[in-house]
N, C-alpha and C positions, 0 to 999 in steps of 0.2 A: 187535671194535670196540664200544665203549661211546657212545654220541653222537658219534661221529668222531672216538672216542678209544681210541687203540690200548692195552689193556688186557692184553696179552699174547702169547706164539705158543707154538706147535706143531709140536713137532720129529718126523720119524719117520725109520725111519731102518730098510732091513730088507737080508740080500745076497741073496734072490731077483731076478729081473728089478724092471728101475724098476716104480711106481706104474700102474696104466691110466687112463684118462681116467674111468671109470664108478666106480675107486675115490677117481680124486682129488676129486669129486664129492661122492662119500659122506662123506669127510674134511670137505670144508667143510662140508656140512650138519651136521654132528655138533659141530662146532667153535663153528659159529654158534649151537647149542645149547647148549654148555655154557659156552662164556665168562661171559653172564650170571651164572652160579649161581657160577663162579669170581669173579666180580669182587665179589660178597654175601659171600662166606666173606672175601675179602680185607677190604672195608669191618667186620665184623663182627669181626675179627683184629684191629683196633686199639683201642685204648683206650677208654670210656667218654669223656673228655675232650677227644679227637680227633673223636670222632662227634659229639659238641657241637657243637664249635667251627665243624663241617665243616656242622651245622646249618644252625646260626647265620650262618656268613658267605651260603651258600645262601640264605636266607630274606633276607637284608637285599642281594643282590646283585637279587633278582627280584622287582622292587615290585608284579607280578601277584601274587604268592602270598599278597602282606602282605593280611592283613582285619583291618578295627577292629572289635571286638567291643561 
């Protein structure tokens, strides 16, 4: 989750016995970890002109961030 934006999931999948509670644990912390750095490589994966634009509508959507120089 990115801002209460779901940004992806996490499949596992193994034929041992299910998950335990102590690893499904571990799982999320580790997940919580790396979504961030996934969702930077995903932003960073698109275009120059995407990242702009993607700026740009940010900065004019959040009149906090705007400063007059």
């Amino acid at each position: 989750m990115d801002d209460d934006r779901m940004v992806g999931a996490v499949t596992l999948e193994r034929a041992a016995p299910p998950f335990s509670e102590a690893e499904l644990a571990l799982l999320a912390d580790v997940s919580r970890l790396a979504a961030p750095v996934l969702e930077l490589k995903r932003q960073l994966a698109l275009p120059w002109h995407a990242r702009m634009l993607r700026g740009a509508r940010d900065a004019l959507a959040s009149p906090s961030r705007r400063t007059i120089a």
